[in-house]
C-alpha positions in Angstrom: 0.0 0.0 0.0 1.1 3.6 -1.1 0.4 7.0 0.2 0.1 9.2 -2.6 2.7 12.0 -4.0 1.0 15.1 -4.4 2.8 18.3 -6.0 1.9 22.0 -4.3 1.3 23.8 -8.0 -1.2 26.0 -6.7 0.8 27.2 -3.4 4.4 27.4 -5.6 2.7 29.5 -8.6 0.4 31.5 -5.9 2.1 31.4 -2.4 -0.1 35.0 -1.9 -3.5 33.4 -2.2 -2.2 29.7 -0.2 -1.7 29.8 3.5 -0.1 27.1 5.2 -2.0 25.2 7.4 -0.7 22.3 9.9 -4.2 20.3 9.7 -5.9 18.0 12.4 -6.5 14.7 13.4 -10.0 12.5 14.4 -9.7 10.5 16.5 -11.9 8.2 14.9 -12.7 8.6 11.5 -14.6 5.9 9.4 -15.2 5.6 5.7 -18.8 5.7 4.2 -18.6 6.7 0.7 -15.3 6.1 -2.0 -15.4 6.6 -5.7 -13.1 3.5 -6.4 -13.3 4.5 -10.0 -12.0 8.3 -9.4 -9.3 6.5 -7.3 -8.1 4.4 -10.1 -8.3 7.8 -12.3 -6.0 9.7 -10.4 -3.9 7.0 -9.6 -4.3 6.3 -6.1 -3.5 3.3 -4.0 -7.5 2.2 -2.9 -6.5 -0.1 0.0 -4.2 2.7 1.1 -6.9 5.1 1.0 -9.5 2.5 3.2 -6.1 2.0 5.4 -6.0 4.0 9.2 -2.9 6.0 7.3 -5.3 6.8 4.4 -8.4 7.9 6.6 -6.6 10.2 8.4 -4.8 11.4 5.5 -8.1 12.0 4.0 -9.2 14.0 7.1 -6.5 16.4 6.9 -3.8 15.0 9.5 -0.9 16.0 7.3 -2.1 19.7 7.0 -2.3 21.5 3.8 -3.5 25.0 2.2 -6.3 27.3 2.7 -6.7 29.1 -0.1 -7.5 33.2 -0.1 -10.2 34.8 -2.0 -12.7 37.5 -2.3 -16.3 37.3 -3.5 -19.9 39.0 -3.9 -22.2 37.2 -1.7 -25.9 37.8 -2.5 -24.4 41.1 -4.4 -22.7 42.0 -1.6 -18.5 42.6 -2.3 -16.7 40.5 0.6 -12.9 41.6 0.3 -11.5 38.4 1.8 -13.1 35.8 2.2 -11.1 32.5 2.0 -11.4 28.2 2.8 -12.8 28.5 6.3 -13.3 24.5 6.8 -11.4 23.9 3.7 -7.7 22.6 3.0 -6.3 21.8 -0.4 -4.3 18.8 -0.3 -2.2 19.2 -3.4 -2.4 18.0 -7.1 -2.4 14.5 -8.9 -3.0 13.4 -12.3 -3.9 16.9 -13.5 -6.7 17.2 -10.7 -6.6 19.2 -6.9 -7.5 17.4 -4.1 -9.3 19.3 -1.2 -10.9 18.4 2.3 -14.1 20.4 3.2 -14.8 20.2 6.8 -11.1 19.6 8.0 -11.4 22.0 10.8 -10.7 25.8 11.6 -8.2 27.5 9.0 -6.7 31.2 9.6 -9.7 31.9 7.0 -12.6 30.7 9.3 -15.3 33.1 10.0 -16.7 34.1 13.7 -18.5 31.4 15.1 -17.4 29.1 12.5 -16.1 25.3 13.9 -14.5 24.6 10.8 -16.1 21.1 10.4 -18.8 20.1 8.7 -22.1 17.7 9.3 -22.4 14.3 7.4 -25.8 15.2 6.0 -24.4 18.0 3.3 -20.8 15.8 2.7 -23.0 12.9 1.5 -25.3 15.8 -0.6 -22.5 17.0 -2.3 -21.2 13.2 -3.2 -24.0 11.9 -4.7 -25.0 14.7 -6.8 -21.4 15.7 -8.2 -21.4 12.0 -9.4 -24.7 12.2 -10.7 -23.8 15.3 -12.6 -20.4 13.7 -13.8 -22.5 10.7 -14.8 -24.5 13.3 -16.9 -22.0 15.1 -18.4 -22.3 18.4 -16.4 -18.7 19.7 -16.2 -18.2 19.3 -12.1 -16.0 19.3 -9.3 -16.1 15.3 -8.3 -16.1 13.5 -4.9 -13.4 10.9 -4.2 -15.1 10.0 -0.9 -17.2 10.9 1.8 -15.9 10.2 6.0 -17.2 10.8 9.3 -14.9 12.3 11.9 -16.3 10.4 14.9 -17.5 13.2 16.3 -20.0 15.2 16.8 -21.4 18.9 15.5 -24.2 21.1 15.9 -26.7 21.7 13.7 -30.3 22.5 12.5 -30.9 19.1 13.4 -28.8 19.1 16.9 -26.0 16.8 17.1 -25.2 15.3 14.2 -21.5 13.1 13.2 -19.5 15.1 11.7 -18.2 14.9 8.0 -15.8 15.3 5.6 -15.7 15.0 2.1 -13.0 14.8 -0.5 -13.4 17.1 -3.3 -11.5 16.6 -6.9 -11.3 19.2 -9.2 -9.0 20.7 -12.2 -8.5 24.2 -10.1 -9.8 26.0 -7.3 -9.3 29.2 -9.0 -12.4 30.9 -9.0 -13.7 34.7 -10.3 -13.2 35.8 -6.4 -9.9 34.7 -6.8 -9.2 37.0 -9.2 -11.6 39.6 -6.9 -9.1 38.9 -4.3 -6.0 39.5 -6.5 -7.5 43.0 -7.9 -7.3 43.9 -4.4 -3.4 43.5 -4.0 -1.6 44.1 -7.2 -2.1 44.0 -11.2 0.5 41.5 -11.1 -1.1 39.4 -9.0 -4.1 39.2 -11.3 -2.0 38.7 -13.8 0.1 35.9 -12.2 -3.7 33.9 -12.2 -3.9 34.7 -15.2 -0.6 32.2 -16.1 -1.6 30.1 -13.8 -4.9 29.4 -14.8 -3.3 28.4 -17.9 -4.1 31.5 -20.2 -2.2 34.1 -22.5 -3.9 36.9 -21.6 -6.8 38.4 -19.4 -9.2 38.9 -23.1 -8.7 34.9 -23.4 -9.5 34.2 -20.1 -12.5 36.5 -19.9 -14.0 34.6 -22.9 -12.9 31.1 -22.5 -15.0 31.6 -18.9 -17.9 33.5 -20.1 -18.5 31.0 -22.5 -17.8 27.6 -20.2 -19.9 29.2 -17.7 -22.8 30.2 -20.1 -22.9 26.6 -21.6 -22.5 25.3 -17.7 -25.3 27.4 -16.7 -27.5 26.5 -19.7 -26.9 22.9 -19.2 -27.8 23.1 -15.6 -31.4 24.3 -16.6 -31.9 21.5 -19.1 -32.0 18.9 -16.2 -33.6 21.0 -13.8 -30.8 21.9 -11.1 -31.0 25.1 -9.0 -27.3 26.0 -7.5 -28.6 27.4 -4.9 -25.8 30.3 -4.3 -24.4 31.6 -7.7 -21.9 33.7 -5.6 -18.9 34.9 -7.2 -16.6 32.7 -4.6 -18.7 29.7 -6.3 -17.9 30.4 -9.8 -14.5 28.4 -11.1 -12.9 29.1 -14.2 -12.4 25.9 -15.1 -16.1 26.1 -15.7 -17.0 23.2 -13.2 -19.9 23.3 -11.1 -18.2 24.2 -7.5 -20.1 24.2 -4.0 -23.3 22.0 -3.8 -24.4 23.4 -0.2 -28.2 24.3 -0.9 -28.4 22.4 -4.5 -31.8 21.3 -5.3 -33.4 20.1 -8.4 -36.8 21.7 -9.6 -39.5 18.9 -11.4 -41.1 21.8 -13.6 -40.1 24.2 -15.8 -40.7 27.3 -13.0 -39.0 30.6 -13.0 -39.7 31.1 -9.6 -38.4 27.5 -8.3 -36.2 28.3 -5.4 -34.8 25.8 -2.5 -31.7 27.7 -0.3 -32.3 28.7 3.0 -29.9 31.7 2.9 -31.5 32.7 -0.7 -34.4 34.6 1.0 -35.4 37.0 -1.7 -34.8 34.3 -4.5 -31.7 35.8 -6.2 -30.4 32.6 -7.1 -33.6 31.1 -8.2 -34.1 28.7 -11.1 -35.2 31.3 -13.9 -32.4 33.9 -12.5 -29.3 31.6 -12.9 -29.1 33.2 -16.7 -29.0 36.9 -15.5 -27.0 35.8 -12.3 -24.3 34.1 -14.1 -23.5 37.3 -16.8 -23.7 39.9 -13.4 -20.9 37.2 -12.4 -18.9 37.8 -15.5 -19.1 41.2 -15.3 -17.8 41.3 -12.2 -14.8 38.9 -13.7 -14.5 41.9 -16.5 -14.2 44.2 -13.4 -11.0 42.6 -11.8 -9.7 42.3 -14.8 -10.2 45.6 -16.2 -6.7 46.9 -15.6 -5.4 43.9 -17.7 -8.2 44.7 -20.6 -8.7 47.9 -21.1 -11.9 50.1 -21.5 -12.0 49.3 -26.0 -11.5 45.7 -25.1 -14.6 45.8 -22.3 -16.5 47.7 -24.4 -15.8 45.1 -27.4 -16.9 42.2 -25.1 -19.9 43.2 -23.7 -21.7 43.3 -27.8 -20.3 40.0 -27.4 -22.1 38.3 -24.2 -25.8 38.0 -25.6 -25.0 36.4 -28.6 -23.0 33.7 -26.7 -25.8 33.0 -24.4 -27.9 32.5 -27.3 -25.7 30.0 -28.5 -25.4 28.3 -25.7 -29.2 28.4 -24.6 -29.8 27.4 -28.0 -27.6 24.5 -27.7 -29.2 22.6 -24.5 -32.6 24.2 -24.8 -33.5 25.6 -28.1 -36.4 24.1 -30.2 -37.2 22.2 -26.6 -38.7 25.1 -24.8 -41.9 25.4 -25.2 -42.0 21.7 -24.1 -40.0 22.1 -21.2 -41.8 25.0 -20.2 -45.0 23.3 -20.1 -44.2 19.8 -19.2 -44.8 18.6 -15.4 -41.8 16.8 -14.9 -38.4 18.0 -16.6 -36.9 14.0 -16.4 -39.7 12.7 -18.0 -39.6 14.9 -21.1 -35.9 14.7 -21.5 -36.3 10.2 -21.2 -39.2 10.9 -23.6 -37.8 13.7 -26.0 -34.0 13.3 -25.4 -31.4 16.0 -25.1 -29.4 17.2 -28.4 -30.1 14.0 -29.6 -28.8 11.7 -26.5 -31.7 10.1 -23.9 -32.1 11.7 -21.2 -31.4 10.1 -17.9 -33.3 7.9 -16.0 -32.5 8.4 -12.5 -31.8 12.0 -10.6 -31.2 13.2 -7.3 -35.0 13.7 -6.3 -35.3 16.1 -3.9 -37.1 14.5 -1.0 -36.0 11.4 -2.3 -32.4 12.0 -1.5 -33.4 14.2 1.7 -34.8 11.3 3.2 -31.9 9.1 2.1 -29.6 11.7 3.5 -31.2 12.3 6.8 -31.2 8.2 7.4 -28.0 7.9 7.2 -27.0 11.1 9.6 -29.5 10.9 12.6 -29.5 6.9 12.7 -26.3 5.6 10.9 -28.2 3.8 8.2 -26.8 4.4 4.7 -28.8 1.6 3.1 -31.5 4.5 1.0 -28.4 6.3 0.4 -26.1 3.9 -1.3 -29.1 2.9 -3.7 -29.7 6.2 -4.6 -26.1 6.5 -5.2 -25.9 3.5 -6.8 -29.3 4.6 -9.0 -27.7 8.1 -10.1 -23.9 7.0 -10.6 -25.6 5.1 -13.8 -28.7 7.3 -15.0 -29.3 5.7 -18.3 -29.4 2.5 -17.1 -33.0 1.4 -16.1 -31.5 -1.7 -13.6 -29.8 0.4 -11.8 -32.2 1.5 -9.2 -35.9 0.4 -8.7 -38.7 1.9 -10.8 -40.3 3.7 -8.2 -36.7 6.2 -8.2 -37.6 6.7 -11.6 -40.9 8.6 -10.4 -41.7 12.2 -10.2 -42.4 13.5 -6.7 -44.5 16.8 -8.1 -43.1 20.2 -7.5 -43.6 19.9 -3.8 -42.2 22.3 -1.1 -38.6 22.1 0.0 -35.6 23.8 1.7 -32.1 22.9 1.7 -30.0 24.5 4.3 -25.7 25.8 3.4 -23.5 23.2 5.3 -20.7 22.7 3.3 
């Protein structure tokens, strides 16, 4: 059995924006959930990882960075805002891994514990794998642990979680926000390292992942849940699945988050939200771009929504619009020619399944719901009655990532 070797690219091209932190250990910490098939992907030892050496390794024994950035929360401009219960582990195989709810960084907010609860570690596995098995771009889980011990909650005390999240970068629009703050060669230092030539190529190549991400998102339904700029990568994967939720109909208005009290990050707003996002990129990079550039792009910013809208919506609208259930119509009708899946991350469906596991240890709903949306085309997968709408029935989700 092997422990992994992970390179520090994001700390060595960015020490400014990665803060060195010593980590933790559980004294107990227990495996529920491993993507075996990510593991093999990245080139990790699995035994290793189910190993007491590879749990608390996956817990965040051997420390790590917490990454620095700024962000608009709910429109609101947050100067610094950084991993609070975050730690990025390194890089393997062209992928980051980071811990969310490793304990208290030098980023961790007033109040904060720095942990997190099972429930929303086990939310944020199942549906990143759903929305890999999809083809949503994504961040992706490798696994899912519980500390052995125990946090408060909405639901009291709950076991604490952690889960291990895989993506190609952790840069995101705040942390170029963050950089704009300190120096133009700072922002221009993420601009190399997020592998681009220059701030105009950047700009676009993100406005145009994130349009098509955005656009995508709506086809099968999915509600982010907090479209904040700190949420937004420019790799142009789906980060930060806290308050996700997935509406049945077609409904402007369909809103889920707890936090999202006015319904700024509603279903029907996700199109609006995520240009105000770019244009807040635009902002940070303004210095790099100059005001004919800016002016050049923003003619440019309707007509690539339209493509991409066209692309994963297009003719489909007015049946989407008006059918009852959105997974129905996409089995029946398809998407760009491809079926549409089977199985999804029901709402109440996987609330129940999540809230079995974390107030009475009992992952049996959860792993065949997993085990359902990890293969969505495939009708054996799960049992027909997943397969069933629930109707557009009331429902919050609550931010505990």
């Amino acid at each position: 059995m092997t422990r992994p070797q992970l390179d520090h690219t994001f700390a060595e091209n960015l020490p400014e924006l990665a803060h060195a932190e010593p980590g933790r250990s559980f004294e107990n910490p227990q495996m529920v959930a491993l993507n075996e098939p990510l593991a093999v992907e990245l080139g990790l030892d699995v035994a290793w990882l189910r190993s007491s050496d590879g749990l608390a390794w996956l817990t965040g024994a051997q420390g790590g960075h917490a990454l620095a950035y700024a962000g608009h929360q709910f429109g609101q401009f947050v100067p610094l805002l950084g991993d609070g219960r975050a730690l990025l582990l390194g890089n393997i195989a062209g992928h980051e891994i980071q811990l969310k709810g490793s304990g208290l960084t030098v980023f961790s907010r007033r109040g904060s514990d720095g942990v997190g609860a099972i429930g929303p570690m086990l939310r944020e596995h199942l549906v990143s794998t759903f929305m890999h098995a999809v083809g949503v771009p994504t961040t992706r889980s490798l696994a899912v642990l519980t500390t052995g011990e125990k946090v408060i909650r909405q639901n009291g005390a709950v076991p604490g979680g952690v889960v291990v999240r895989v993506a190609k970068s952790h840069l995101r629009v705040g942390s170029v926000q963050y950089a704009a703050t300190q120096s133009e060669d700072l922002v221009r230092q993420i601009v190399t390292a997020a592998g681009f030539d220059n701030a105009a190529s950047l700009l676009e190549t993100v406005t145009r992942r994130h349009f098509d991400l955005v656009a995508h998102w709506m086809r099968i339904g999915f509600v982010h849940g907090v479209m904040n700029t700190d949420n937004v990568a420019l790799s142009g994967e789906t980060i930060d699945y806290g308050p996700c939720a997935f509406t049945e109909r077609f409904d402007a208005a369909a809103s889920f988050s707890s936090i999202d009290r006015q319904g700024r990050y509603a279903f029907g707003n996700q199109p609006s939200i995520i240009a105000w996002n770019m244009a807040r990129l635009a902002e940070a990079l303004y210095p790099l771009l100059g005001q004919d550039y800016v002016d050049a792009y923003i003619k440019t910013v309707q007509p690539t929504w339209d493509e991409a809208w066209q692309r994963w919506i297009g003719d489909d609208h007015e049946g989407l619009n008006n059918a009852i259930d959105i997974t129905t119509y996409n089995r029946e009708h398809g998407i760009n020619g491809d079926p549409g899946p089977i199985f999804v991350p029901r709402n109440h469906m996987l609330q129940d399944a999540i809230d079995t596991a974390e107030l009475h240890g009992d992952y049996a709903k959860y792993n065949e719901l997993l085990a359902a949306v990890s293969d969505p085309y495939n009708e054996q997968a799960g049992p027909e009655w997943m397969a069933r709408p629930e109707g557009q029935l009331p429902y919050v989700t609550f931010c505990g990532t």
